[in-house]
C-alpha positions, 0 to 999 in steps of 0.5 A: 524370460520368453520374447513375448513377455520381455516385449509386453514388460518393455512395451508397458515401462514405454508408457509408464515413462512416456506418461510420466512425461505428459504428466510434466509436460501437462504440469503449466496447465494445472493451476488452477487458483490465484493469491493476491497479496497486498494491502486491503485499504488503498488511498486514492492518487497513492502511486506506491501501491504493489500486490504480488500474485501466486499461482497454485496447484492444488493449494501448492505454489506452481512456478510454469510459466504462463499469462493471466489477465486482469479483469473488471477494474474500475475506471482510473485504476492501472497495473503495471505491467499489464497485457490486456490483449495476450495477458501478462507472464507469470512464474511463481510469485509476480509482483504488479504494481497499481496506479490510480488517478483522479478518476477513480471512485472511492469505495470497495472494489474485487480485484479480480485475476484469471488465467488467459487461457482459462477463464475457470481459474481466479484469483480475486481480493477485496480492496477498498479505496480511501479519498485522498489526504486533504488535511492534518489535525494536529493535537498535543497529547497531554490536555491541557497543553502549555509548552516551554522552549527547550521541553519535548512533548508527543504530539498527534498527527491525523490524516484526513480526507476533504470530508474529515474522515481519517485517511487509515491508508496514508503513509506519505512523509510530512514536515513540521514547522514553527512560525518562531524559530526552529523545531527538532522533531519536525522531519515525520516519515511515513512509516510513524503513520499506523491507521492514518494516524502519527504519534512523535516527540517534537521540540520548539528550539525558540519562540517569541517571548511577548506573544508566548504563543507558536504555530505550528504547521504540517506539510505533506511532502507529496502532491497527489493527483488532482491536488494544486497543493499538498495536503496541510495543517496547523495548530496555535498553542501556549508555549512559553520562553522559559519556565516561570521563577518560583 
């Protein structure tokens, strides 16, 4: 091999490898989308909201570190954690966290999301913002009811906003109560509610035997920004001591 061709073979393997590395170098600034993750109906005041952002390359995750910037939020909605000035770090999937108080609008919104030093590069999801829960509907689901002390029977809980609309986002923890004697079944949690809505087998313990009727009442266990008092309901229904002699 002649010095001259080892010089070029030498001199094209140095930029073969030195391009390699501008490459990796190179590889933060190649993301080029967003994916947020996270729930699509949000109710406002809930305080245990998280969406988790991946960046990617090319429709591939892409783990460099770098910092992005949310943008265009509406009034009374915080993610934490948030740098508006330099923009939060990220590497691979993150996970925020949103907040909202009372100031907020129901209704949708585009959660948006952009590299800091890039504003070509997004991310974006539709989220819509439900009313907060106000009250519970309490039905029993066999029709007519009559209960008797001592028997289970289903009973729905409903979630509703202050116009009456079911609350689908809801998941918060509720207690059932009897105005006679004790319930079994009255401890609901929030993972029983699916679209606002609550389906549990509950019992009444005892009752009052002249009145042959009891009350029952829904409390959420949460008060919720811009609420004096937790959300509530209630239900009379025919219940008996015990089943009629044949």
């Amino acid at each position: 091999m002649t010095q001259t061709k080892a010089f070029f073979m030498n001199k094209t393997l140095k930029l073969w490898f030195l391009g390699g590395l501008a490459i990796l170098a190179g590889r933060g600034w190649a993301v080029d989308q967003y994916v947020i993750t996270g729930p699509s109906v949000v109710m406002v005041a809930d305080s245990d909201v998280s969406i988790s952002l991946e960046p990617r390359e090319k429709g591939e995750p892409d783990a460099t570190p770098h910092r992005v910037k949310f943008v265009g939020l509406p009034a009374g909605l915080t993610i934490t954690p948030d740098n508006p000035a330099d923009g939060s770090p990220v590497q691979g999937p993150t996970r925020f966290f949103l907040s909202f108080n009372a100031t907020v609008t129901p209704g949708p919104f585009v959660l948006k999301v952009r590299k800091s030093d890039n504003a070509r590069v997004l991310g974006q999801k539709a989220v819509n913002l439900e009313r907060s829960v106000a009250r519970f509907s309490l039905t029993p689901l066999a029709r007519p009811f009559v209960g008797v002390v001592g028997q289970p029977f289903e009973l729905q809980i409903i979630a509703r906003d202050a116009t009456g609309a079911v609350v689908t986002s809801f998941k918060g923890d509720v207690d059932l109560k009897a105005v006679s004697g004790d319930l079994d079944g009255g401890s609901v949690t929030g993972d029983k509610f699916e679209k606002g809505i609550a389906t549990v087998t509950v019992r009444f313990l005892g009752g009052d035997p002249t009145a042959q009727f009891n009350r029952l009442s829904a409390r959420a266990r949460t008060i919720y920004s811009g609420q004096q008092e937790p959300a509530t309901g209630q239900l009379d229904l025919a219940v008996r001591t015990a089943e009629p002699a044949p």
